[in-house]
N, C-alpha and C positions, 0 to 999 in steps of 0.2 A: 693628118696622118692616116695613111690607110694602114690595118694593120690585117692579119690574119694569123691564126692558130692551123697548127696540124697531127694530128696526132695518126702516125704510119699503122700500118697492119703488117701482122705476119700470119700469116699469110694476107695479102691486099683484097679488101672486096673486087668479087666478080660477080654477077650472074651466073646464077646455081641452080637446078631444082632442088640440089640439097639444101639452099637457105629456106627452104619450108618446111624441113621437120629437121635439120641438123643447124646444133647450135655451134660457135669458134672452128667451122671450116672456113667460110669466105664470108661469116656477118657473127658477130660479136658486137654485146654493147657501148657503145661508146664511153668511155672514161666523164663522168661527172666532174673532170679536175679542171681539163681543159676549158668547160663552157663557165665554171663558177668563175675561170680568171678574164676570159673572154666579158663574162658580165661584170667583172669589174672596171676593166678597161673601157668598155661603153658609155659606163658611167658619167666618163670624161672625154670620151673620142667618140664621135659618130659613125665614124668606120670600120668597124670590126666584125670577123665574121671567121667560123671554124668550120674543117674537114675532121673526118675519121676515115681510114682506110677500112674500117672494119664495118660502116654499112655505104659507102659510096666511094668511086674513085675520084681522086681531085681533080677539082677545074684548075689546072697550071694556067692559062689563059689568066685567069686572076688573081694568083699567085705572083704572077712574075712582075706586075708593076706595082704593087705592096712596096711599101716604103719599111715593114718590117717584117718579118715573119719568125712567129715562135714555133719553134717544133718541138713536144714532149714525151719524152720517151720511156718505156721500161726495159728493163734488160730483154727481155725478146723481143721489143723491136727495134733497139738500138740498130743494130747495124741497117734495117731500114729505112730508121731515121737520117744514118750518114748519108746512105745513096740517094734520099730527099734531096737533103741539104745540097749534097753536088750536084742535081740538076738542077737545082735552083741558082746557084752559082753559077754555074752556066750558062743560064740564061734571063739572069736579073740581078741587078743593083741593090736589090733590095739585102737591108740588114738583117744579118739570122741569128739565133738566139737560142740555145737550148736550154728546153728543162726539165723536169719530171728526175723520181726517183730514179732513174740511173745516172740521169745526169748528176742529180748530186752527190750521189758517192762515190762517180767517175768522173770525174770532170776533168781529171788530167787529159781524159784519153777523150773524151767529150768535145774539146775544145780545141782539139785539133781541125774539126768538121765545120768552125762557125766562129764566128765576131766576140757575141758573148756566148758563155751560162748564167745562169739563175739559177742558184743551187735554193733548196728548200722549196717552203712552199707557194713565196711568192704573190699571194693575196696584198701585204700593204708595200711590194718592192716594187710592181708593176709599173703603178702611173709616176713616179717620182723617176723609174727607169725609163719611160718614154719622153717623159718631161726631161729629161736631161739632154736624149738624143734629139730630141724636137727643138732644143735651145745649141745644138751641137757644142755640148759640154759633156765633160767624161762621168758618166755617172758610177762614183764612188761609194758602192753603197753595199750594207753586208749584204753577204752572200752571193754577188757578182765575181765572175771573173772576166776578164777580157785577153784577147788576142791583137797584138798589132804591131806591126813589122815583124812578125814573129818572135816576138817578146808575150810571154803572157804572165797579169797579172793577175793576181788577186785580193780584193776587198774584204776581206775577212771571212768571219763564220756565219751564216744568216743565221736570222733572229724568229723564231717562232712567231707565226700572226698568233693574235688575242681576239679579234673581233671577229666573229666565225658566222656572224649571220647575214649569210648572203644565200638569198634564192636561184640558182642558176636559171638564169634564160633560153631555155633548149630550145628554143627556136634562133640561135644563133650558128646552129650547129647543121650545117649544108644539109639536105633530105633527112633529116632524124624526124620529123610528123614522119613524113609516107611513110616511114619504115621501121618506124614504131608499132602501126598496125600489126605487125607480124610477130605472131604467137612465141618465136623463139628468142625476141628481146624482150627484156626486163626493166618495168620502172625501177631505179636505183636511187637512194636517197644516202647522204653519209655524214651523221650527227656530229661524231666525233673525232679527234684524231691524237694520235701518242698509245702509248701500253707503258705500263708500269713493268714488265716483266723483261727478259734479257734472253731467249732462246738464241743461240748461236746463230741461225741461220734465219733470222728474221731480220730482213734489210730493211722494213718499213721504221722499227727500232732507230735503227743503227742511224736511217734519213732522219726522223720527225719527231725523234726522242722519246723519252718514258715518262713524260711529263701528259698528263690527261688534259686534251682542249677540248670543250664543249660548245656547241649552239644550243641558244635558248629553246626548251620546251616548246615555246609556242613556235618559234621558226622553223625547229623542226616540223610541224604538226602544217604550216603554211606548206612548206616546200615538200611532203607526202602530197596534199591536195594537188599543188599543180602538176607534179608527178603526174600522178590518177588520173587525171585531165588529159593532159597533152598525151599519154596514152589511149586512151577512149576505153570506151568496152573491147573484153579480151574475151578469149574463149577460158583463159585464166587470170584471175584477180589476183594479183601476186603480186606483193615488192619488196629487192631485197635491200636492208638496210647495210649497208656495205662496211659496216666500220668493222674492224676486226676482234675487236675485245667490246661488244655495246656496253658490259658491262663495268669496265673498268672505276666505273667510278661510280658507285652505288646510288647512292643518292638524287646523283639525275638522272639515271635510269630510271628509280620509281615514279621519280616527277615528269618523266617525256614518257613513259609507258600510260599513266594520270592522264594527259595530257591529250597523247592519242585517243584515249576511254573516252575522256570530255568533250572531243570534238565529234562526237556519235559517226566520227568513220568508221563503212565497216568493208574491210578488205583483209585477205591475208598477207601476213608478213613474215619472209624470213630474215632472222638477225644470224651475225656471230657470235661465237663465245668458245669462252675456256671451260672446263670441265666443270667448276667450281658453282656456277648455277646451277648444277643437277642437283646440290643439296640445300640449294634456297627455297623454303617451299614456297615462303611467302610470293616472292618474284618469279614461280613461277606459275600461279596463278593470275598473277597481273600479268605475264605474258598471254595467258590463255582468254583473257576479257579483254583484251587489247587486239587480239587476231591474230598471236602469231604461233603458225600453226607448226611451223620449222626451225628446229637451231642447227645450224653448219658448223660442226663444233672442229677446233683443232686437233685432233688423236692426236694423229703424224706415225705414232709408233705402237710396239706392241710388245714390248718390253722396256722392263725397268731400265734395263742397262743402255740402252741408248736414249733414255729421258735424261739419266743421269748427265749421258756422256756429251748431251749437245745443251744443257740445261733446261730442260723442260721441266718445269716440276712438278710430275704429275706421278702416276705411278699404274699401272694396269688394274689392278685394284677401285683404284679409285676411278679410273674410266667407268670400269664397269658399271660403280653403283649409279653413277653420274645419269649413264645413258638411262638402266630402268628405270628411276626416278623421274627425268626427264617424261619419258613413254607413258609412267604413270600418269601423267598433269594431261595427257592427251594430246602432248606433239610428241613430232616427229623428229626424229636426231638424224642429220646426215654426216658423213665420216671424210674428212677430209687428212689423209695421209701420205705418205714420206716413203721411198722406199730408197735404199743407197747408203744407207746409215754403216759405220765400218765392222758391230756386228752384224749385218744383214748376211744370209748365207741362200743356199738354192735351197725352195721351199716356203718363201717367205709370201706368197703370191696366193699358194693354195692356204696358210697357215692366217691370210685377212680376208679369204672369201670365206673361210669357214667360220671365222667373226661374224661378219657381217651378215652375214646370211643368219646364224644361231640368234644374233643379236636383233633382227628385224631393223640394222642400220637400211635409212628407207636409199639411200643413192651415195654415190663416192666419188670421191675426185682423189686418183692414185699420180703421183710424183715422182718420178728420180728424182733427188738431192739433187740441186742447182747452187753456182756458189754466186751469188754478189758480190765486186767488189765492196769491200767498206764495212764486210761482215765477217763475225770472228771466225766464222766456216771457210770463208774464202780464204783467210789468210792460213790456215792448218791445211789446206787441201791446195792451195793453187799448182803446186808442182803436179799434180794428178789428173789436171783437167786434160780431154780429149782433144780439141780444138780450141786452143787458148782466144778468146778477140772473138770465135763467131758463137753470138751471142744467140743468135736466131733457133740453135737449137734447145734453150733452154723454156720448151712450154710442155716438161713434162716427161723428154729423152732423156737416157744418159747420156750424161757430157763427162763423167771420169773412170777411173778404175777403180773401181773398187775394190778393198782391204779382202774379199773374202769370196769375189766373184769374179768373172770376167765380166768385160761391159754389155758383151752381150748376153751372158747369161739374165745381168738387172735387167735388162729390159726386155728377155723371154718372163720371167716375174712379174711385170704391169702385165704385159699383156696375159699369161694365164690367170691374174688375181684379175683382169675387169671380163676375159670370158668366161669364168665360172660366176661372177655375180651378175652378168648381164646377158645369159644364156638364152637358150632360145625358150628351154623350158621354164624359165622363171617368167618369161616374155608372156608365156601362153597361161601361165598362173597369174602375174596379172594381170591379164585382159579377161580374166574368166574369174578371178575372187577379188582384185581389188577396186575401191570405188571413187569416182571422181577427180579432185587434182590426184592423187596418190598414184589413179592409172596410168592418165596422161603423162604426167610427169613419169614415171617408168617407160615409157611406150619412148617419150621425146630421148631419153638417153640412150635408152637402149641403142638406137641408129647412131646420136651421138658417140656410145663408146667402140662404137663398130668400124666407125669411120676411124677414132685414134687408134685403136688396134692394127688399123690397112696401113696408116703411115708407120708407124714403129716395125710394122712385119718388114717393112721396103729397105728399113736401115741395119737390117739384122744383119744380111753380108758382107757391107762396110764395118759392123761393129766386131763379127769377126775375124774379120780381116787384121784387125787391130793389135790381136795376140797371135798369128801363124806366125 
């Protein structure tokens, strides 16, 4: 069986001078999801092998006589997964298969585009799912759904994997060495998977459940090495551990943070986390012997009233001490926010630069609310959405109307809340007071949030066009 993975871009890699100091124009890192199931499938087929749109364009030449191909998608790249899919249709026999979180919490509309889904995560459904089509039997198994004669079925609810330690083979992954060397991709590692918590508008939730799966300590601590490695020396020693809550589940947190200490690596790291570390002092001293020198913590907001209203259970208050505290221990807190929320009003833009700025939050990543299917937010808001089905514009635009704005006012809002924190004179203050990664990293976004500012400024017309 030949098989191949693909995982599409939105925007699709090209040849840039911006891929040298601009990070998610035309090279983003590639998804560690695809290569972990790619290396599973190896295991038992010798032929396997993955694309990412987001550092090379696909060899279709070898695509098209593949005897299967999986394509994985998230909501913004859904629909350039479909227009994959149909040219592959077009011009190959070959069986197609989707999966990845949109797939599974879309799959009705998923599976309109392809043979099967593979809803979940798919680590122990894979080779039992090739071994079926390899034996040309219907493979009946949870989490599958299939299409045929225009009948589609469904296999149940997939089943959570348990066995989570697997090293991915990044050299499975078409040019990811070459293009690793370059300073605006990221070694990525990701421990764990599930959150205990229930924020309305978390679709990873809603896919992979509340229920906390771990990899062992030490496998984590192997697959940081080969990370490290297969990246080589950087102008920045940086990896981020991608899971979204690391610390979910305390315990092995201290024993994989241990863990790390005991393998005398010494690299920095950023994790995720919820606010609720900033008052651990213990853990976060073991973050600081361990290397990591950043937490990307979840805001989202800046008031109580839409904590409440989407359940986040947090509170401004407690933000705040969260971050000093943090600062204290000697990292750095980055702000990761939400902006579209239904009280949000005009103002809301200059009212997180003035946060973050007071607060020495060190970089942000600002959002319009996006709805996922299969999430409590999607189903309260879907009458609301701007372009219902194109999925492509949710990396960040508005896609609805908002309760208290027009769409294009939210998204005059991102864009005045990332030009006041990513100004020119903030530019020239750190290049002239700060030191090290701290500069660099200011320096590399700054272009970064210049370039989302130019695409957001392009759809301002269309967005008000919306309300004339």
């Amino acid at each position: 069986m030949k098989i191949r993975f693909i995982e599409p871009g939105n925007l699709p890699y090209r040849r840039s001078i911006k891929n040298l100091y601009v990070y998610d124009k035309y090279i983003r890192t590639p998804s560690n999801g695809i290569i972990t199931l790619a290396t599973v499938l190896k295991s038992r087929y010798p032929d396997v092998f993955c694309y990412s749109e987001s550092i090379s364009k696909i060899k279709y030449d070898d695509i098209y006589n593949a005897d299967i191909v999986f394509i994985s998608i998230f909501t913004f790249n859904a629909n350039r997964g479909y227009e994959t899919a149909e040219r592959i249709r077009r011009n190959s026999s070959a069986l197609i298969v989707f999966g990845g979180l949109h797939a599974t919490l879309d799959w009705r509309e998923t599976i309109k585009h392809c043979d099967y889904v593979i809803r979940g995560e798919g680590d122990e459904v894979l080779i039992p799912f090739v071994e079926a089509i390899e034996s040309g039997s219907v493979p009946e198994l949870p989490g599958v759904v299939m299409r045929r004669n225009g009948e589609v079925t469904s296999f149940g609810e997939p089943v959570p994997p348990t066995k989570l330690d697997i090293v991915p083979d990044r050299d499975l992954m078409y040019n990811f060495r070459k293009m690793a060397k370059r300073c605006t991709l990221w070694p990525q590692v990701h421990a764990s998977r599930g959150c205990p918590h229930n924020c309305d508008y978390c679709s990873l939730v809603a896919a992979f459940g509340r229920k906390v799966r771990t990899r062992s300590p030490q496998n984590v601590v192997e697959d940081i090495r080969a990370a490290i490695d297969f990246f080589g020396k950087r102008m920045l020693n940086i990896l981020w551990i991608t899971d979204d809550n690391f610390f979910a589940d305390r315990k092995w947190a201290v024993e994989t943070l241990n863990a790390i200490i005991d393998s005398g690596i010494r690299y920095s790291f950023t994790i995720q986390a919820r606010f609720e570390v900033g008052f651990d002092d213990e853990m976060l001293d073991l973050l600081k012997r361990a290397g990591v020198d950043e937490i990307a913590m979840g805001i989202e907001f800046l008031d109580d009233r839409s904590f409440a209203e989407y359940h986040k259970k947090s509170t401004y208050d407690e933000i705040l001490r969260s971050v000093k505290n943090i600062q204290s221990h000697g990292i750095r807190t980055r702000g990761l926010f939400i902006f579209g929320a239904d009280d949000h009003t005009p103002g809301i833009g200059k009212q997180l630069a003035d946060f973050v700025i007071a607060n020495n939050i060190c970089g942000v990543l600002i959002q319009s609310m996006y709805f996922v299917p299969g999430t409590p937010v999607y189903e309260s808001h879907k009458e609301l959405l701007i372009d219902a089905g194109d999925w492509s514009r949710c990396v960040g635009k508005t896609v609805h109307y908002p309760k208290n704005m027009t769409p294009a006012e939210l998204q005059r809002e991102v864009i005045t809340a990332s030009r006041l924190i990513y100004s020119r004179r903030r530019l020239l203050d750190a290049v002239l007071h700060k030191r090290g990664t701290e500069r660099i990293l200011f320096i590399g976004e700054y272009f970064w949030q210049r370039e989302v500012r130019k695409d957001m400024k392009r759809e301002l017309k269309y967005l008000e066009s919306l309300t004339q």
